[in-house]
C-alpha positions as CSV (number, residue, x, y, z in Angstrom):
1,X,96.1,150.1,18.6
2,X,93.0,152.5,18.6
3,X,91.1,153.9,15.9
4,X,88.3,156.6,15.8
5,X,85.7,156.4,12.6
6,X,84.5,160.4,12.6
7,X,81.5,161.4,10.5
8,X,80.8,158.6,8.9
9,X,77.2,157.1,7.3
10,X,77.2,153.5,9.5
11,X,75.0,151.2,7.7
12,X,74.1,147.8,9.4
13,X,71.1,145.7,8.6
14,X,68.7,147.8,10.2
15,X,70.1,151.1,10.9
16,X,71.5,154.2,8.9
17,X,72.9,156.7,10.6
18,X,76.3,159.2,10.8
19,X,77.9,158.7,14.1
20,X,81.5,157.9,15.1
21,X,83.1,154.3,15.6
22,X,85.8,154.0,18.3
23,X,88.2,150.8,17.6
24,X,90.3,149.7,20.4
25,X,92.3,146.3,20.3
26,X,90.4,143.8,17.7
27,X,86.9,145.3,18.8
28,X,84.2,147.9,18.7
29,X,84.6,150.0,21.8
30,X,81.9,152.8,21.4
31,X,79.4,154.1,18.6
32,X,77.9,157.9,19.1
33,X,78.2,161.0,18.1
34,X,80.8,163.3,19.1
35,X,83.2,160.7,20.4
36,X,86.1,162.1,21.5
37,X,89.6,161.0,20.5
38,X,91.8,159.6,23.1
39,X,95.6,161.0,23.0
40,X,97.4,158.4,20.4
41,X,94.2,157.8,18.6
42,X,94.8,157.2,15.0
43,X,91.2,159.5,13.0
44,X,89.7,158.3,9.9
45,X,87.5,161.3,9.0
46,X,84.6,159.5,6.9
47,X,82.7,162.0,6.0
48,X,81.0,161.4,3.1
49,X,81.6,157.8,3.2
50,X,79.6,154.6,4.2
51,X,80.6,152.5,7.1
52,X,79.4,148.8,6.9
53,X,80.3,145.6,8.5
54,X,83.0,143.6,6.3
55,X,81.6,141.6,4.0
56,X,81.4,137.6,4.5
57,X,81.2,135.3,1.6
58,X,80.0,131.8,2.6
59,X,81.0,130.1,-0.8
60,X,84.6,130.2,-2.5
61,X,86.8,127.7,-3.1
62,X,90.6,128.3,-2.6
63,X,93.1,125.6,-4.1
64,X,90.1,123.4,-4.3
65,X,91.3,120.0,-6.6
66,X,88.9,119.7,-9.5
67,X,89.0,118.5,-13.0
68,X,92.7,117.3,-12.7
69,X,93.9,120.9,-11.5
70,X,93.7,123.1,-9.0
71,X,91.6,126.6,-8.5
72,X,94.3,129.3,-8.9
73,X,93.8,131.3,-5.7
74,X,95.7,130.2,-2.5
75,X,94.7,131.2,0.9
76,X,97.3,134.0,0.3
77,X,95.9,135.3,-2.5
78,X,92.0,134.6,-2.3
79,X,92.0,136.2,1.1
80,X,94.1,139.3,0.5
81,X,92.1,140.1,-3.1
82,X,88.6,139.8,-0.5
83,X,90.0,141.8,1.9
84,X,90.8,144.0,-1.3
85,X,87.0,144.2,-2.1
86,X,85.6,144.6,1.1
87,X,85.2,141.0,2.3
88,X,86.8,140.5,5.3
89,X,85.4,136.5,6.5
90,X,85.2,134.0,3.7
91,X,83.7,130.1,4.1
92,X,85.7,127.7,2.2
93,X,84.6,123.8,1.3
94,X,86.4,121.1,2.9
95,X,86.0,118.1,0.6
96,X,85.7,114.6,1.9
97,X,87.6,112.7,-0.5
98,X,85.2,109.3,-1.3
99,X,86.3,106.3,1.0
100,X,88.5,108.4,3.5
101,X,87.1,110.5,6.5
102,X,86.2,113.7,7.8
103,X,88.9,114.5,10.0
104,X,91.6,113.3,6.8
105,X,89.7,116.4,4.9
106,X,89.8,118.4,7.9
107,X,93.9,117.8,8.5
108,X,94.2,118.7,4.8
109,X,92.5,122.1,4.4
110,X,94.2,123.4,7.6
111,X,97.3,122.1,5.7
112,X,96.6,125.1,3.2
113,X,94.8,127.2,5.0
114,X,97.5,127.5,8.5
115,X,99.4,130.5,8.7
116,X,98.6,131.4,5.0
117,X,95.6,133.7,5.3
118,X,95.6,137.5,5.0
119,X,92.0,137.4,6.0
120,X,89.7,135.5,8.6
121,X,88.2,132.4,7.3
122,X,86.2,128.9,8.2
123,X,85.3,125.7,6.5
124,X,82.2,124.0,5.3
125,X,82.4,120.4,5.1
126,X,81.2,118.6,2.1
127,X,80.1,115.1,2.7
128,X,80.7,112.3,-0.2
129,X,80.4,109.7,1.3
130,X,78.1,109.2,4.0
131,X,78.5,105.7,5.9
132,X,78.5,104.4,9.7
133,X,82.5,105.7,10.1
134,X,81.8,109.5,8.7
135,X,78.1,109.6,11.0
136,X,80.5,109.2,14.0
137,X,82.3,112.1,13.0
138,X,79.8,114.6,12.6
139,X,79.1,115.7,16.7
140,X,83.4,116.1,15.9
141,X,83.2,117.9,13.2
142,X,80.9,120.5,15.0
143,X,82.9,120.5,18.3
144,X,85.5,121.8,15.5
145,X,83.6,124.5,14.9
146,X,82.3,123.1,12.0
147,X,78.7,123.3,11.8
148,X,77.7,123.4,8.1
149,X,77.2,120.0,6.2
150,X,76.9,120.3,2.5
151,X,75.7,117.8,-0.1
152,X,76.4,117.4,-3.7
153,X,73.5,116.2,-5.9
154,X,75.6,115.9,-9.1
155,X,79.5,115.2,-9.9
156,X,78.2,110.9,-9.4
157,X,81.3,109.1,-8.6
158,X,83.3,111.9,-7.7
159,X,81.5,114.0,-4.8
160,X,77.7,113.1,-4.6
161,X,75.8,111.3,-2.3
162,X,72.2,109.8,-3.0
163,X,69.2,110.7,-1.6
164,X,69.4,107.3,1.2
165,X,72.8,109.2,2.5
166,X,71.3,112.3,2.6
167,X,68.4,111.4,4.8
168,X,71.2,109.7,7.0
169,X,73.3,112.7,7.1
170,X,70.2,115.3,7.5
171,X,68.9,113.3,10.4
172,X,72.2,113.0,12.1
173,X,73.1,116.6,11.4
174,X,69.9,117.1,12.7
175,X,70.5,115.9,16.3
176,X,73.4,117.8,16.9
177,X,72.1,121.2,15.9
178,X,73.9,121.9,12.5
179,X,72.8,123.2,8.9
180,X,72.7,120.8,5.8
181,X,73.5,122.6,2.4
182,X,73.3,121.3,-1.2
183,X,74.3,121.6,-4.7
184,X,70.9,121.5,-5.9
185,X,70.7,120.0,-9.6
186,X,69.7,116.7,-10.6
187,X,73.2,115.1,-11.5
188,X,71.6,112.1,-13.2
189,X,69.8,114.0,-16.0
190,X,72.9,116.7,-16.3
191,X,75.3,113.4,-16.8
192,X,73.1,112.1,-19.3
193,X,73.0,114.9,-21.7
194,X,76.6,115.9,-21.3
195,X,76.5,112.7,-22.7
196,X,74.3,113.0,-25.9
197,X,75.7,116.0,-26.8
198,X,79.2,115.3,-26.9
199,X,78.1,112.0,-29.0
200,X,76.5,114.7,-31.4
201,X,79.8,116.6,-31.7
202,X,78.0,119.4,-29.7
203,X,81.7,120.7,-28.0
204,X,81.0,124.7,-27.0
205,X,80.9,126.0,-24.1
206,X,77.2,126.5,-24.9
207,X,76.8,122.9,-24.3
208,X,77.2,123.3,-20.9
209,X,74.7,125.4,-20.2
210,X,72.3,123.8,-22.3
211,X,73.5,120.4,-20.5
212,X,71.6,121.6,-16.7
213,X,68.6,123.5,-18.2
214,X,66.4,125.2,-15.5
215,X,64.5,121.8,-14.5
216,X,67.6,119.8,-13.6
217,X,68.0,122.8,-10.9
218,X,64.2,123.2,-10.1
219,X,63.6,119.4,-9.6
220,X,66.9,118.9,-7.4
221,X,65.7,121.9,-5.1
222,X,62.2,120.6,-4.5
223,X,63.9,117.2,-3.8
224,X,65.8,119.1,-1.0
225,X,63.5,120.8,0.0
226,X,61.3,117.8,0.7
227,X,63.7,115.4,2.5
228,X,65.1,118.3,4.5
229,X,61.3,119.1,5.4
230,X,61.0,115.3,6.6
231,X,63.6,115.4,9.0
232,X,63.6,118.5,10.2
233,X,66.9,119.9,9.4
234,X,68.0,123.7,8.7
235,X,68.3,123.8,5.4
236,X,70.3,126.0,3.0
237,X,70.5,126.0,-1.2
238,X,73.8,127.3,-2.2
239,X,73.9,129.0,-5.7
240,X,70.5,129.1,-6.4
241,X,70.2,130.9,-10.3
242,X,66.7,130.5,-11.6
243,X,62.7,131.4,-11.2
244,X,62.2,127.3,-11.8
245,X,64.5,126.4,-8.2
246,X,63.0,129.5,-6.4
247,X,59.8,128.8,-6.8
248,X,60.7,125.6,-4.9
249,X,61.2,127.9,-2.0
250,X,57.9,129.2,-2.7
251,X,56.6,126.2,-2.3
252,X,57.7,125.1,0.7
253,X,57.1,128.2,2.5
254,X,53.3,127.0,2.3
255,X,53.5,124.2,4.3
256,X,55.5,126.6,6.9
257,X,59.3,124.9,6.0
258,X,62.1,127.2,6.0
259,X,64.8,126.8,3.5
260,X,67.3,129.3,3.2
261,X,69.2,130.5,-0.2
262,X,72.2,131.6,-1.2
263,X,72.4,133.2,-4.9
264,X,75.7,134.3,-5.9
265,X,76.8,137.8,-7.8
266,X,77.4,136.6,-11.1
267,X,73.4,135.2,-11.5
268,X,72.1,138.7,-10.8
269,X,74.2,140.4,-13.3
270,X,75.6,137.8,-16.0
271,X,72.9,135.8,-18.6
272,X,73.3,132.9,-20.6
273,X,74.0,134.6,-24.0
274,X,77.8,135.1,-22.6
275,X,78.3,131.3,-24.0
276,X,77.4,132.3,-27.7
277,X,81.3,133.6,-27.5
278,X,82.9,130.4,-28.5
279,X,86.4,132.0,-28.1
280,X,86.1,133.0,-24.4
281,X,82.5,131.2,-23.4
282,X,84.8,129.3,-21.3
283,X,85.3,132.1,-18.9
284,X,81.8,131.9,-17.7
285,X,81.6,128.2,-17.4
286,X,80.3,127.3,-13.7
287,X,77.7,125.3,-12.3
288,X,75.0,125.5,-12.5
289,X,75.1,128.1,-15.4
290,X,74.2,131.3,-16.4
291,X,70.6,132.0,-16.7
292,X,68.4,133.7,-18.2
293,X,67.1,137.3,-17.9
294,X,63.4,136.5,-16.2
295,X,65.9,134.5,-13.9
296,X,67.7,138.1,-12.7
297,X,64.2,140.0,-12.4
298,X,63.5,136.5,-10.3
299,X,66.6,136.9,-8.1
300,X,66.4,140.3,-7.4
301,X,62.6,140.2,-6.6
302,X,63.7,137.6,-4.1
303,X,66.1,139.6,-2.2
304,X,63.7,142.0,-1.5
305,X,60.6,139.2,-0.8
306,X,63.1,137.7,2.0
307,X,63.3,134.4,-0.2
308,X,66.8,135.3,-1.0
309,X,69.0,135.5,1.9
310,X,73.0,135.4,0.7
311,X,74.5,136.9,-2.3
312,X,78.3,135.0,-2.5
313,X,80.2,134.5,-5.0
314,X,81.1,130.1,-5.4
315,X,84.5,131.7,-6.3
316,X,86.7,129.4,-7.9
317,X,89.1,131.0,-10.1
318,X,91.2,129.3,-12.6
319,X,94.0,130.6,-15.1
320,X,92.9,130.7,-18.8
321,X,95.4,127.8,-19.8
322,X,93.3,125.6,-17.2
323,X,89.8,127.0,-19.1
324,X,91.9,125.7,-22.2
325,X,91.5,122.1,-20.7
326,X,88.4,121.9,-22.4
327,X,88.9,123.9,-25.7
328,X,88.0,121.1,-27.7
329,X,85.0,119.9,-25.1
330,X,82.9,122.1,-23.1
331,X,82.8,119.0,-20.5
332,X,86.5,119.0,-19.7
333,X,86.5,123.5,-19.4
334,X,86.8,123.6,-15.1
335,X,84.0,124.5,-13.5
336,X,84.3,128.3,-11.6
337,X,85.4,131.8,-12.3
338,X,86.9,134.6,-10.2
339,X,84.6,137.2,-8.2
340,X,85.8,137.1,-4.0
341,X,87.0,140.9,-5.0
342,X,84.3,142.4,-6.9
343,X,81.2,141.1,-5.0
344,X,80.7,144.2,-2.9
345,X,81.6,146.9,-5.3
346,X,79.3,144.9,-8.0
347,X,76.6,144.5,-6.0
348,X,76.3,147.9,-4.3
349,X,76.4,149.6,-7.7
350,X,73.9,147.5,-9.4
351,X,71.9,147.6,-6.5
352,X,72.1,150.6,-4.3
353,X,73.3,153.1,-6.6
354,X,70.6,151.5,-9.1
355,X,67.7,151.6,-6.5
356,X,67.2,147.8,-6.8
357,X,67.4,147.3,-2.8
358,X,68.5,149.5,-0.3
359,X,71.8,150.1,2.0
360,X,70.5,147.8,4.7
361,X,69.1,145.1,2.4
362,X,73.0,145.2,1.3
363,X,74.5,144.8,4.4
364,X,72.1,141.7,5.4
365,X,73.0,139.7,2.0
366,X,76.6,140.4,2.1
367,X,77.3,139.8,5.8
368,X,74.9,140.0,8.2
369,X,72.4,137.3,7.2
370,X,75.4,134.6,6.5
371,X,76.8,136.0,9.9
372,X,73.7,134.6,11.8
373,X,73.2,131.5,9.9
374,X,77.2,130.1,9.5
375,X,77.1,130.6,13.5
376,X,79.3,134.2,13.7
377,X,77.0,136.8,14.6
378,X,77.3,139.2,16.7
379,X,80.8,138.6,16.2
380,X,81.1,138.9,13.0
381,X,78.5,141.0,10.0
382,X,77.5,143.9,12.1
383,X,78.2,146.8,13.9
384,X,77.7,146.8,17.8
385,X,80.0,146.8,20.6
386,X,81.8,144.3,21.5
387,X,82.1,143.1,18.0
388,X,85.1,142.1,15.7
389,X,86.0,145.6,14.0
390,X,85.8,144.1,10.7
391,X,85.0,147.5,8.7
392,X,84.7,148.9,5.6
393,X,84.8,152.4,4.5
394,X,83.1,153.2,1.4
395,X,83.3,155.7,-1.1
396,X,79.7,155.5,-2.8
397,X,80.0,158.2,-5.7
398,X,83.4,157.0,-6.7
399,X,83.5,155.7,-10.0
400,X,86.0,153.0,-11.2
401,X,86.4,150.2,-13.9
402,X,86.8,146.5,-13.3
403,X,90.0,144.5,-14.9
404,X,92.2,141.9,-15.2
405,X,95.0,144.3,-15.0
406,X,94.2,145.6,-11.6
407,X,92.3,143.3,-10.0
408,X,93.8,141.4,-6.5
409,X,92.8,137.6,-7.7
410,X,95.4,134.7,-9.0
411,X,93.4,134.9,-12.5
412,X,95.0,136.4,-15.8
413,X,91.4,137.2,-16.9
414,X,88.3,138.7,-15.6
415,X,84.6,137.6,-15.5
416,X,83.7,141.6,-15.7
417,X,86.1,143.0,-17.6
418,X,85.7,146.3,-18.8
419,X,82.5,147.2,-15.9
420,X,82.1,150.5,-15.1
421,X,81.3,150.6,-11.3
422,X,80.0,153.5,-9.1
423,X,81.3,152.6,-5.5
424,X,84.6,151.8,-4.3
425,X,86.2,150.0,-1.1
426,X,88.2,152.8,0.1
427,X,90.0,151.7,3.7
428,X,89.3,148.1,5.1
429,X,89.8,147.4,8.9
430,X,90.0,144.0,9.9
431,X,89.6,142.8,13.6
432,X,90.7,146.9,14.3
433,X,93.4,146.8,12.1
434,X,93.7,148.6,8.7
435,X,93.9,145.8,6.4
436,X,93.5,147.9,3.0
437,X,94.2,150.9,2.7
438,X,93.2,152.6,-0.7
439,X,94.1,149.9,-2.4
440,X,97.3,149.1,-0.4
441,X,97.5,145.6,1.7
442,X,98.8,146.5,5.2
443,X,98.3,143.0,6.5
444,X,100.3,140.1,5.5
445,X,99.9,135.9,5.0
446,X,99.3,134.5,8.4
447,X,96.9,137.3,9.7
448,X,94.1,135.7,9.0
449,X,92.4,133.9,11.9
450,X,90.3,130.6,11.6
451,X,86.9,131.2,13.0
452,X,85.1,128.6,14.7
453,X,81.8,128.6,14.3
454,X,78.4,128.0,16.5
455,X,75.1,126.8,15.6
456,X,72.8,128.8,13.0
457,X,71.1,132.0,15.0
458,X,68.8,133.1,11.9
C-alpha cells in the first residue's frame, strides 16, 4: 500500500519544514515538495497539521506482576491506547525473577507479548540477581536484541541487586557493548522509614511520598553515577524527578562522564500536594513520587540544558480496586498509574503550545533521542528515507479534554482527569499503515512487531 503526506509541517529533531511524505510498503520512500501521487495512491492532505516521527516510550510496564497483582494493561491494550496517543514503539521490562535466569524471563514476556501487540515493541531486561549463571547470559541476551540492562536499587528481597552485583553486571555489560539503567533511590533508607511510619500509624498515601524524600533519590543517583563512571559503562537514570538527583548529573558532567536521563510526563506536570487527597492520593502513588514545584522548573530547565534526554511515562496502570489494596496502608497501594496515551498530547501542550521547548526539542525527547540510545535509530524516531513510516499527524490548535471516559488504557480512572489540552493525535501511521485514524483503531492484536535492538548510537 502507498501513501502520500501533502502539505504537511514535518518536524524531526532538527528540521521544520512543509514538504510532502511518500509511504510505500512499511517505509519512507521520498520527502519533497511537490511529490506527485502515483495512480492508487491513497492522499492525506496535512495542511495545517504537524508531521513527526511516532513517538517511542522507553519505560511502561504491561502485565507487569507486582504487589500480589498484575498492571491492568495487556500488550492488547497498552499498545493500541499508545498507538492511540501518538506512540507507536514502546520498551517494556523483562523481570528476572530472583534465583531463576535470564532466558526463563525472556520465554515469559514473549509468552504475553507474541501475537498480542497492536503496536511495535522491545524489552529491557531487569537484572535481580546477578551471579556466575545470569553473567553467562548477558552476550545472549544482547544477541537477542536485547541490549539494555537495568538495575533496581530498592524493592530489597524482591528485585534489587547491591552495589558488588552491579559493578559485576556494569563491567560485563560493559564488554559486550550494552547500556546499564537504574532505579535510582536508596532502598535501604526508603525501607526504613516505610517502616517508622507505619509503626506511628502514619497510613496515607502521603506517607509514601514522604517515605523517599529527595535525598534517597539524589544519593542513589550519585552512587550510579560513580560506579558506572569506574567501569566505564553507558549509563542511563530512568525516572529521574528532582533538582537533588539532577544535580548528580551535573556533577558528573565535570569530570567529563556521560549519564543519560530519562524523566517521565507525570514529574513535569504533577506535584506532591496531589497526596494531601486522602480519598484518591492513591491514584498518584508511584515511585519515586511526586515532587515538588522547584523540581518541575528543574526538569524542564534540563530538557533544554541537554541534561534531560527522555520524557516516558514508567506506565503501569492499575484498576482502582487494586489502588484499594492499600486503603488502610499507603505501603500496600501498587506502585504506577496510567499515562502510555496522553504523553504526547500532554507534553506538546504544556510544552510547545506553552513555549517551554520547541517542536524539535519535542520530537528528540519523545522519540528520537530514545531511538538512538535503545539501538533503533534511523529505523525508528525520525523521518528519512528508508525509515519505518511510523507517523503521526497532528492537529496543534485542536483543543480537547482528558478522561477516564474516553481514554484508550485498561484503567477505570485517570491520572489527568478533567485537563484541558491544546493538540490532538489526528491520524497515526505505523510501519506505512494507518493505525489510528481520528480516533479509530485500524490495526488489530498481532500487528505489532518485536523490534530487536542494536547497540546505543547517542
Amino acid at each position: 500500500m502507498s501513501i502520500l503526506l501533502k502539505n504537511g509541517r514535518v518536524v524531526t529533531a532538527d528540521s521544520d519544514s512543509i514538504c510532502d511524505i511518500l509511504v510505500e510498503g512499511e517505509a519512507i520512500a521520498a520527502i519533497g515538495r511537490g511529490l506527485p501521487a502515483p495512480e492508487g495512491v491513497a492522499v492525506n492532505d496535512c495542511t495545517g497539521k504537524m508531521v513527526m516521527p511516532g513517538g517511542i516510550d522507553p519505560h511502561v510496564h504491561l502485565e507487569m506482576p507486582f504487589m500480589g497483582t498484575f498492571s491492568s494493561d495487556t500488550y492488547e491494550t497498552g499498545t493500541r491506547a499508545a498507538l492511540h496517543g501518538g506512540t507507536t514503539t514502546v520498551i517494556d521490562f523483562i523481570l528476572q525473577k530472583q534465583g531463576s535466569s535470564l532466558r526463563a524471563a525472556l520465554d515469559e514476556w514473549q509468552g504475553r507479548a507474541t501475537g498480542n501487540a497492536v503496536g511495535d515493541y522491545s524489552f529491557h531486561m531487569a537484572v535481580t540477581d546477578f551471579n556466575p549463571n545470569t553473567q553467562l547470559e548477558i552476550e545472549e541476551m544482547i544477541a537477542e536484541g536485547i541490549t539494555s540492562f537495568k538495575t533496581f536499587m530498592a524493592y530489597k528481597g524482591a528485585l534489587m541487586i547491591d552495589d558488588a552485583q552491579m559493578v559485576g553486571l556494569m563491567q560485563e555489560v560493559k564488554k559486550h557493548g550494552g547500556l546499564v539503567t537504574a532505579h535510582a533511590t536508596n532502598g535501604d533508607m526508603i525501607d526504613t522509614l516505610i517502616a517508622q511510619h507505619r509503626a506511628a500509624g502514619k497510613l496515607s498515601p502521603l506517607y509514601h511520598y514522604l517515605s523517599q524524600p529527595e535525598v534517597t533519590e539524589a544519593e542513589a543517583s550519585g552512587r550510579f553515577s560513580d560506579i558506572a563512571n569506574y567501569t566505564g559503562v553507558n549509563a542511563y537514570i530512568v525516572h529521574l524527578t528532582c533538582q537533588g538527583a539532577l544535580n548528580q548529573v551535573r556533577r558528573a558532567t565535570e569530570r567529563n562522564q556521560r549519564v543519560l536521563v530519562e524523566t517521565c510526563i507525570q514529574y513535569l506536570l504533577l506535584d506532591a500536594s496531589l497526596y494531601e487527597n486522602e480519598a484518591e492520593g492513591a491514584k498518584w502513588v508511584m515511585s519515586p513520587p511526586l515532587r515538588q514545584k522547584k523540581d518541575q522548573a528543574t526538569l524542564w530547565a534540563g530538557l533544554n540544558q541537554g541534561l534531560v534526554q527522555v520524557v516516558g511515562t514508567d506506565h503501569c496502570p492499575f484498576l482502582w480496586e487494586q489502588k484499594l489494596l492499600g486503603k488502610d496502608d499507603f505501603s500496600k497501594i501498587p506502585n504506577g498509574h496510567p499515562a502510555v496515551e496522553h504523553r504526547l498530547e500532554l507534553l506538546f501542550s504544556e510544552g510547545v503550545s506553552k513555549g517551554r521547548i520547541t517542536p524539535q526539542k519535542f520530537v528528540e525527547v519523545t522519540s528520537t533521542n530514545a531511538a538512538k540510545i535503545f539501538g533503533m535509530f534511523p529505523r525508528k524516531g525520525t523521518i528519512s528515507i528508508g525509515a519505518d513510516a511510523d507517523l503521526v499527524i497532528l492537529d496543534p490548535e485542536k483543543k480537547h479534554t482528558i478522561s477516564a471516559a474516553t481514554h484508550h488504557m485498561n484503567c477505570d480512572y485517570s491520572a489527568y482527569e478533567g485537563w484541558e489540552l491544546t493538540g490532538k493525535v489526528d491520524t497515526v501511521l505505523l510501519r506505512g499503515k494507518v493505525a489510528i485514524d481520528r480516533g479509530e483503531a485500524k490495526v488489530g492484536r498481532g500487528y505489532g512487531q518485536f523490534i530487536r535492538r542494536g547497540k546505543t548510537a547517542f
